[in-house]
N, C-alpha and C positions, 0 to 999 in steps of 0.2 A: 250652828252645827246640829244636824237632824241625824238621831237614830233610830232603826225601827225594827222589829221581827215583823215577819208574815210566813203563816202558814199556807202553802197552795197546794190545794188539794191536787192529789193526781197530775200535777205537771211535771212526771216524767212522761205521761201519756202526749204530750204537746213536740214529744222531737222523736227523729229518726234514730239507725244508728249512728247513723254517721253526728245526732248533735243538730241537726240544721232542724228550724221552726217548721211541724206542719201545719200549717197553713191553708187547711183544706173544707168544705162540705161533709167531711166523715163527723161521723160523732165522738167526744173526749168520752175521757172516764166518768167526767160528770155526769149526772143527771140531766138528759134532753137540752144540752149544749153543743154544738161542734166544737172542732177544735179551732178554726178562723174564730168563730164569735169569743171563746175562753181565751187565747193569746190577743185579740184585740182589747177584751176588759182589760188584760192582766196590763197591758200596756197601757191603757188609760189611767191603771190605779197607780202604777210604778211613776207613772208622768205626776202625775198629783201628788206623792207620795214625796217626791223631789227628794229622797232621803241622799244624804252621804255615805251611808254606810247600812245597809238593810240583811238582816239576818232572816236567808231565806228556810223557811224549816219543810221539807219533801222537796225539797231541789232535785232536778234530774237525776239518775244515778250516774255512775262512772262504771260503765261496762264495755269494754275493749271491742268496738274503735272508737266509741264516743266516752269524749271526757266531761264530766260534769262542769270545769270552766269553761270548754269551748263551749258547751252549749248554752251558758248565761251568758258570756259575754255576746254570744251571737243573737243572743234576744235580745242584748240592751241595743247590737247596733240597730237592728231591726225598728226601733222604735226612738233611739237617738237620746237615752237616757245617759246624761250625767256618769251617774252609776256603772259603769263601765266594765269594770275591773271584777274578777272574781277568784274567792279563795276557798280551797276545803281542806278538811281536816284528815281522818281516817275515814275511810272509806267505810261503808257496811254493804249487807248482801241484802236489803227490804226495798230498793226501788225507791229512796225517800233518802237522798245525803240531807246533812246539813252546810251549810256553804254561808259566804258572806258576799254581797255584791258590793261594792263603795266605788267610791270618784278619788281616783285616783291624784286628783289636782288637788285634794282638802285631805285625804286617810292615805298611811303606808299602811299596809297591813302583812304579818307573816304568820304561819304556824305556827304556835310554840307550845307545843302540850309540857306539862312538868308533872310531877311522879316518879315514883319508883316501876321497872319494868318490871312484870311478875309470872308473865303467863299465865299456865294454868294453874301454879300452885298457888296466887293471890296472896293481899297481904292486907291488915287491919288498918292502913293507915296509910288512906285514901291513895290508893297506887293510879298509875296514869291510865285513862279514861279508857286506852284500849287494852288494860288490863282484866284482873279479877280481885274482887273485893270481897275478905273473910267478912262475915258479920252474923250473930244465933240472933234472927227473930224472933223465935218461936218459945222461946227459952226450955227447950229441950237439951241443954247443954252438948248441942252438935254446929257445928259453927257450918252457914248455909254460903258456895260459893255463888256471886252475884257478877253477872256482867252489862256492859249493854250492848243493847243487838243494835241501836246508832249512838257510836261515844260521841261525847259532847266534842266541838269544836270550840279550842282554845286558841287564842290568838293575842301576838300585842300589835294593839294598836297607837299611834301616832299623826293626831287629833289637829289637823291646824289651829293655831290660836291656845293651843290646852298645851302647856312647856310637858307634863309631866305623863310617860305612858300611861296606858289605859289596857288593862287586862280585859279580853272579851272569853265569855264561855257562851257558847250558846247550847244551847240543851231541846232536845225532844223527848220526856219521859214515859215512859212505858204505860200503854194503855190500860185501861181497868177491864175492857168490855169483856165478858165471858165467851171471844169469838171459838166458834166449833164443840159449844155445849149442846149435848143430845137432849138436857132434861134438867130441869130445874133444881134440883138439886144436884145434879151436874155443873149449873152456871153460878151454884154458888158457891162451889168447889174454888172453880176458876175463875175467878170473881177475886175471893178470899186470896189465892197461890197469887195473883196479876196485885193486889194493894200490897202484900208482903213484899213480891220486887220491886215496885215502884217506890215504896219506902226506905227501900235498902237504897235503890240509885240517890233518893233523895237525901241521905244521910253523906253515904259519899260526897255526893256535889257538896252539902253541906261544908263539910270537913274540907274543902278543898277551896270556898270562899271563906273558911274560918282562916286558912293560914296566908290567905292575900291580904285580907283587912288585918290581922296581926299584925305584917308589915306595914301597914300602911298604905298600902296598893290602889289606885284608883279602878273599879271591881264593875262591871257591869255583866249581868245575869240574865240572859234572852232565851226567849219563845216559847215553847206549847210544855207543860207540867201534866195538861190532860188531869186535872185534879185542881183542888179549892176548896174551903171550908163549908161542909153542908152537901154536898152533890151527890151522894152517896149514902145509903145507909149502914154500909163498911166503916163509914170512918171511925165511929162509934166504939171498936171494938179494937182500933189502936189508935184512939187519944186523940188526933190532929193528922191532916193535910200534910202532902207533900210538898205543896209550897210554901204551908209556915216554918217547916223546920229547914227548907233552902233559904226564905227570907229571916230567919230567927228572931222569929216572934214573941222568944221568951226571953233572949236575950239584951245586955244593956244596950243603949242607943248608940256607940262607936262599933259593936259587933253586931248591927243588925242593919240589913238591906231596905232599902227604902222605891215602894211602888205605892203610889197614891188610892187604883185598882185593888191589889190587893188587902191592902190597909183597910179599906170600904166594904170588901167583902168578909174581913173577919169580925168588924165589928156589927155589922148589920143586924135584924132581927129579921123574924119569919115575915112580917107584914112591910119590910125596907126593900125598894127598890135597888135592885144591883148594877153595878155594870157588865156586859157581855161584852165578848169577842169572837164569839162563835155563835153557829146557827144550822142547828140538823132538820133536818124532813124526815120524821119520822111515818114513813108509810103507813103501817098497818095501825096508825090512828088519825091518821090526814093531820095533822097539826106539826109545828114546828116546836124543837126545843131549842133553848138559849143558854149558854154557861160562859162565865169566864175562864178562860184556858189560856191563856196567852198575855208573856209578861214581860216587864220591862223593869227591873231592878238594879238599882246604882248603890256604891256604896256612899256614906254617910257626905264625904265631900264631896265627891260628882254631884250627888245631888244638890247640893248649893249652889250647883252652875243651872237650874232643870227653871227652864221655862213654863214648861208643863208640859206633860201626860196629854195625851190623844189615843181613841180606841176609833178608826176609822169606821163608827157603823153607820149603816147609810142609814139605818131611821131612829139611832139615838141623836145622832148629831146634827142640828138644825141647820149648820150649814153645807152640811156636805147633803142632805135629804132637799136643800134645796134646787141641788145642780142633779137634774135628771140623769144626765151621761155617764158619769161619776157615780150615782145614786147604782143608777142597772147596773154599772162592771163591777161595781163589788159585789153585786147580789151574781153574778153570771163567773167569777172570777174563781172564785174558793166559798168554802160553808167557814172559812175564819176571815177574819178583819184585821188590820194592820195597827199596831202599837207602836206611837214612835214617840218621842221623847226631845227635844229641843233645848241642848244648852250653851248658856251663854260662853261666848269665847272672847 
């Protein structure tokens, strides 16, 4: 049983309204890609990828008349992918859902957000995702309301071979970047205001895998955090990452989530090779940056079922940098790479 996020860049720019694949000579959102060449990778990696159940994070949006499942499931027939089947949660207004694709022959999959509803007056204890969340970061003793602009999709899942469900949250947390700073002390404003929500959402999620593993819950935590230990020189100034306090890093070993990736990058030093999942082109220096951003976290017994951890990079991974075809559609596909996770049933 294979599961995996991947983030794809800009593939809402790969369909119509109406949903159906373009498939043409124009060029994608990506950088000096078409859209034929981007939907031919993406269908090369999804083929290789053979996941059961793939948590896609920027999935098409859902804008009336195109619904974000017609438009994945019409890419999976397109390409004859297993994977078939696709599910979403709440919808958001950023052109980037998150969704689940699976095969329907091996996963049931339904929505099931849980929470309390709250609107806009919010509430301290962790209200449902497309809610609002009280929380004082700043300790100004004014309590700051927090939302997300894409609530995590919750789902249970129904694992062939695995008797016991399986809680899926999959997550895309709020970027750090200073995007629409006039001035550097402008970018550090927003920079500062962008780590302060992303740690709010990240406490929430928190709080919301603290009372699944309470139960007892079989608990799996996917996709892009856009944060990690070190990445920033923000972090510094409140303590720890968003993903250690989603993984609970400080916490005993039955309350704390388990990714091999991130484990490796919190203990690392400055001179320790990391692993990546992503891969930007930073223009105005010609060179590329690399981070880890993308996760795959189980909680304590799933993970005794874990095969092992995989970060699809086409030149960390000796066997996947071997297969040329493979190698280019992930470099032509998305600037992230695919995490999937393999457990025993």
């Amino acid at each position: 049983m294979r599961l995996a996020t991947y983030n794809v860049e800009w593939f809402n720019a790969l369909f119509d309204e109406e949903g159906a694949p373009l498939a043409d000579g124009e060029w994608s959102a990506r950088w000096n890609v078409t859209r034929a060449a981007q939907l031919e990778a993406l269908g090369i990696v999804f083929t290789a990828l053979d996941a059961d159940a793939v948590l896609i994070v920027e999935a098409p949006d859902w804008k009336a008349p195109r619904r974000t499942e017609a438009a994945l499931e019409g890419f999976a027939r397109l390409f004859g992918l297993r994977a078939r089947k696709a599910l979403v949660g709440f919808h958001n207004d950023t052109q980037q859902e998150l969704a689940l694709l699976y095969d329907p022959d091996t996963v049931e999959a339904r929505h099931d957000p849980v929470g309390q509803v709250t609107g806009k007056k919010g509430s301290e204890d962790a209200p449902r995702f497309d809610g609002t969340f009280r929380i004082d970061l700043d300790i100004d003793a004014r309590e700051d309301l927090v939302r997300f602009s894409k609530p995590p999709l919750e789902a249970e899942l129904r694992l062939k071979g695995i008797d016991e469900p399986v809680r899926l949250i999959g997550v895309h947390i709020k970027s750090k970047a200073p995007h629409g700073a006039r001035s550097e002390a402008d970018a550090t404003r927003i920079s500062i205001a962008n780590r302060r929500k992303q740690l709010a959402q990240s406490i929430w999620l928190r709080r919301r895998v603290e009372q699944h593993l309470a139960k007892g819950e079989a608990l799996v935590v996917a996709g892009d955090f856009n944060d990690g230990p070190g990445l920033d020189e923000y972090e510094a100034l409140f303590g720890r990452s968003g993903m250690e306090i989603v993984l609970g890093a400080d916490q005993p070993a039955p309350m704390r989530l388990v990714d091999p990736h991130a484990r490796q990058a919190m203990a690392g030093g400055v001179m320790q090779a990391h692993d990546t999942s992503a891969r930007f082109y930073i223009r105005e220096e010609k060179r590329y940056l690399s981070a880890l951003l993308d996760y795959l976290m189980l909680s304590p017994g799933l993970a005794s079922r874990a095969a092992g951890w995989r970060i699809w990079h086409p030149f960390d991974d000796p066997a996947i940098y071997a297969l040329p075809e493979l190698r280019e559609a992930l470099l032509a596909a998305s600037d992230h790479f695919p995490v999937s996770v393999d457990l025993v049933t």
